[in-house]
C-alpha positions in Angstrom: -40.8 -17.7 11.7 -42.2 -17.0 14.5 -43.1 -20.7 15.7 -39.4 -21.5 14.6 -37.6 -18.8 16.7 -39.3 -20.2 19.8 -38.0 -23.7 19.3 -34.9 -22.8 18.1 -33.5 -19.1 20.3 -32.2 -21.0 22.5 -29.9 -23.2 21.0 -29.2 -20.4 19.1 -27.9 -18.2 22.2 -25.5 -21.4 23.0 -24.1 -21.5 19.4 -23.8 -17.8 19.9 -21.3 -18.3 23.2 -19.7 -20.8 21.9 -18.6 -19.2 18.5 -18.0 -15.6 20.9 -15.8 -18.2 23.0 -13.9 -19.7 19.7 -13.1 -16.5 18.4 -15.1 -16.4 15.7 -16.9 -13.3 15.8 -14.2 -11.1 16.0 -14.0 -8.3 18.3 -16.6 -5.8 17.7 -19.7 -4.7 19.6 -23.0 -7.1 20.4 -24.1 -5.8 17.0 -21.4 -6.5 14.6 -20.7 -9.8 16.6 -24.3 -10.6 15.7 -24.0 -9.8 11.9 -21.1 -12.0 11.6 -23.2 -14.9 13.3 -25.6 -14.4 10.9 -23.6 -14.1 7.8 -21.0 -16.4 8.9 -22.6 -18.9 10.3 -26.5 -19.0 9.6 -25.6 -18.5 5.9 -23.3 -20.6 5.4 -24.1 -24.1 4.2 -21.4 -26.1 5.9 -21.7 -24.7 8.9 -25.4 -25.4 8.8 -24.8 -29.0 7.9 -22.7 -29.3 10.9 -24.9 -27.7 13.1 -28.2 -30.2 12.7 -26.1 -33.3 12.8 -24.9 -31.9 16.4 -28.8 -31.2 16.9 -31.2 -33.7 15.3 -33.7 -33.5 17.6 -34.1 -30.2 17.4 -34.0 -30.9 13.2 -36.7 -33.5 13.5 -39.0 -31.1 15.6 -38.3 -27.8 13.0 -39.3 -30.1 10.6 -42.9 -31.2 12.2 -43.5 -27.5 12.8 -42.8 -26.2 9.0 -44.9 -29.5 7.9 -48.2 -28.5 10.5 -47.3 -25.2 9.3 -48.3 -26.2 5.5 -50.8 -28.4 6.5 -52.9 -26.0 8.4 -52.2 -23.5 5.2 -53.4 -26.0 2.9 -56.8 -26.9 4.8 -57.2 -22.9 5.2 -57.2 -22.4 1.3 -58.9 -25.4 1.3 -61.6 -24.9 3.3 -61.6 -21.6 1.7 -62.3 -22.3 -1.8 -64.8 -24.7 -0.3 -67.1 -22.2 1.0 -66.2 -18.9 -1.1 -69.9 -19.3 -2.3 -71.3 -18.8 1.4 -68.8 -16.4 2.4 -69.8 -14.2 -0.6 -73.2 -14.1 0.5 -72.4 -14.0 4.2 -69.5 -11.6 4.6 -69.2 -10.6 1.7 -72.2 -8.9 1.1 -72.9 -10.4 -1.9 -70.0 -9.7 -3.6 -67.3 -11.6 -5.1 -64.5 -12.7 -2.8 -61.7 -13.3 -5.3 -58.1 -13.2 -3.6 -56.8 -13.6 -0.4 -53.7 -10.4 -0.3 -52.4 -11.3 3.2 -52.9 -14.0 5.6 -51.7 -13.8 9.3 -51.6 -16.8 11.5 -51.8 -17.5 15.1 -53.8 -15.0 16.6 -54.8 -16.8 19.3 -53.3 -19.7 20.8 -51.8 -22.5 19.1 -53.9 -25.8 19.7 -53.9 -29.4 18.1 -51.0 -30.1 15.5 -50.6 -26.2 14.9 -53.4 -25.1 14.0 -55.1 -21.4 15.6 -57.3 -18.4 14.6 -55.9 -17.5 11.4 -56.8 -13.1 9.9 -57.5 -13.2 6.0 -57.5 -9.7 4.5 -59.4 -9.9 1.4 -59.7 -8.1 -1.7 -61.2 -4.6 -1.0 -59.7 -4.7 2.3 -62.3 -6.6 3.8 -60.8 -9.0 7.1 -61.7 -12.7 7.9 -61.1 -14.9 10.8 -60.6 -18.3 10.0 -61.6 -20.5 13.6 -60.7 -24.2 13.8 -62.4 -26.5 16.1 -65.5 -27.6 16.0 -69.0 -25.6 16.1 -71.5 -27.2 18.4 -70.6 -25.5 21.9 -70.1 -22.4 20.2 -73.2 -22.4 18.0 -75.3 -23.1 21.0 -73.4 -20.1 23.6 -74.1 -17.9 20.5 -78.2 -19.0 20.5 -78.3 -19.3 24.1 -76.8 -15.7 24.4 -79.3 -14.1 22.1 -82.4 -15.7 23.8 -81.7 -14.3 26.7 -81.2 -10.7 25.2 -84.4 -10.8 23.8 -85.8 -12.4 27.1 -84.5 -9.0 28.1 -85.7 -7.0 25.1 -82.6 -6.6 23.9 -81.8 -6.5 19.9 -79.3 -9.5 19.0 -75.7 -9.5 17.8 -76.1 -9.7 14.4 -73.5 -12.0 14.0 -71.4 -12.4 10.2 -70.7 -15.6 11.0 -70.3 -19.0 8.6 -70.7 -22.3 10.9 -69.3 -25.7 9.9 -68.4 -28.7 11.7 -65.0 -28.2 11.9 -64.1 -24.4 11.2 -66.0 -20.9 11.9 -65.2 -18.4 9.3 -65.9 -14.9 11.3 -66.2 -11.0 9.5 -63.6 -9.6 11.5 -65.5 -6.4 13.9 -63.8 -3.2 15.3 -64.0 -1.0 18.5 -66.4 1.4 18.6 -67.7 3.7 21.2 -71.2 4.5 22.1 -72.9 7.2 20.8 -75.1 8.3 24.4 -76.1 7.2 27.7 -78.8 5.2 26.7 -76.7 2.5 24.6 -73.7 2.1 27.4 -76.8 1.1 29.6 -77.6 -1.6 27.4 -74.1 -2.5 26.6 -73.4 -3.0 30.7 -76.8 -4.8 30.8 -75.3 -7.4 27.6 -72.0 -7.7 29.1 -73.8 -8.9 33.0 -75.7 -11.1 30.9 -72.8 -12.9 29.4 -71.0 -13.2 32.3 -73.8 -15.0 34.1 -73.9 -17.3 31.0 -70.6 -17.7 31.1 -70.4 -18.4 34.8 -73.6 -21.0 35.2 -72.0 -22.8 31.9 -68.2 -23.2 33.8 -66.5 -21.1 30.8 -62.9 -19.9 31.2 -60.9 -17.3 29.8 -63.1 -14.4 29.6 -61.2 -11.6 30.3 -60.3 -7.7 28.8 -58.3 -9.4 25.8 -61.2 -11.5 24.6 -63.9 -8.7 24.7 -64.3 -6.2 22.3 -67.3 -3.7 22.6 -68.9 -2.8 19.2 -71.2 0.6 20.2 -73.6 -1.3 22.7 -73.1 -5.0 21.7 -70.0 -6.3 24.2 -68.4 -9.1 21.3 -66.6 -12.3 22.8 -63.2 -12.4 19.9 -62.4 -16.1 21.2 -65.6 -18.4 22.0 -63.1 -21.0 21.5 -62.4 -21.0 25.0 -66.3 -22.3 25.5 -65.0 -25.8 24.8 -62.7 -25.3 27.5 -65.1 -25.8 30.6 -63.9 -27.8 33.3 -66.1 -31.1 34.6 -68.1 -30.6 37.6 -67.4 -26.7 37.5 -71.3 -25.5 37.2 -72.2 -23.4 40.2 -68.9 -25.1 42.0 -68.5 -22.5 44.5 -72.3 -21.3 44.8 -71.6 -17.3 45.4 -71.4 -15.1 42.6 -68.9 -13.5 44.3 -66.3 -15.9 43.3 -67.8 -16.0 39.6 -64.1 -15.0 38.8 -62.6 -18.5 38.9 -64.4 -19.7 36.1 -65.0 -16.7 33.9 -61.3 -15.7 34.3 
């Protein structure tokens, strides 16, 4: 519904004028005028009929989004049933993940035919994130990232994290404060570290909204955006002080 309302409000606004306009609607406030559009109009068949054969272009492009809409369902449950086994013994802690109770899509931008980080919540109210896209840049920022923490002697994120060519299943993580001094040292020290990686590699996007900080480990929510580096961006500038133009 969502995706639909964004192709379609406006169009809808115009219908709404022009029924207001005709008389339709009768004479009541903006809320009773709406109700009537919706009951009236929305509901009613042959209205409906009338309204996408004065708008088949908007008809043909609903009708891509519901079908990318399906497909990307289908090759979630797909995928899913596929690696249940690994998730299990990954995220799952060994346990059985039977059912999928509630699945909420696009929680992150919407890229390539519809598809976008998808939230599972699982039995036992465990949460997944389902990643499209393919691993390699991703895989190797995650590698890359720990070697220099332990370059640093700092422990590693110990990342619940299922890797395949074309999807990333990730165990969802929440906000948590540190306990003492001592750890928000080594959570500032992470984050610099990060953000020099992310800098020297020409990655984008990295701002408040895609960081989360788990006690002393600073968590990147959408390394998607690693695949996103521009050509020829790599120490561009030369000062650090404009690291802000490619790490967002």
């Amino acid at each position: 519904l969502n995706r639909l309302e964004a192709v379609c409000l406006r169009t809808l606004i115009v219908e709404i004028q022009f029924c207001k306009a005709g008389g339709v609607l009768g004479n009541g406030d903006s809320t009773e005028q709406y109700g009537q559009f919706v009951e009236g109009y929305l509901r009613n068949r042959d209205q409906m009929i009338a309204f996408w054969q004065a708008y088949p272009y908007l008809y043909e492009v609903v009708l891509g989004e519901v079908e990318r809409y399906v497909d990307f369902v289908e090759e979630i449950l797909g995928h899913f049933a596929q690696d249940r086994k690994e998730l299990a013994d990954c995220v799952g802690r060994g346990e059985d993940i039977c059912r999928i109770h509630h699945l909420q899509m696009d929680r992150g931008d919407i890229h390539g035919e519809g598809r976008s980080v998808t939230e599972l919540e699982l039995d036992g109210g465990m949460r997944l994130f389902y990643k499209p896209g393919k691993r390699s840049l991703k895989e190797q920022f995650a590698k890359t990232l720990n070697v220099l923490y332990e370059k640093q002697g700092l422990a590693v994120w110990p990342d619940r994290m299922i890797l395949k060519e074309d999807h990333t299943w990730e165990a969802a993580v929440t906000a948590k404060a540190c306990a003492e001094e001592e750890e928000r040292f080594r959570c500032y020290r992470r984050l610099g570290i990060a953000l020099q990686l992310c800098y020297q590699w020409g990655v984008c996007d990295i701002h408040c909204e895609n960081v989360m900080f788990h006690g002393e480990f600073p968590v990147f929510v959408d390394v998607e955006v690693v695949k996103r580096q521009a050509k020829g961006r790599k120490m561009r500038w030369g000062l650090l002080n404009t690291s802000v133009l490619s790490t967002g």
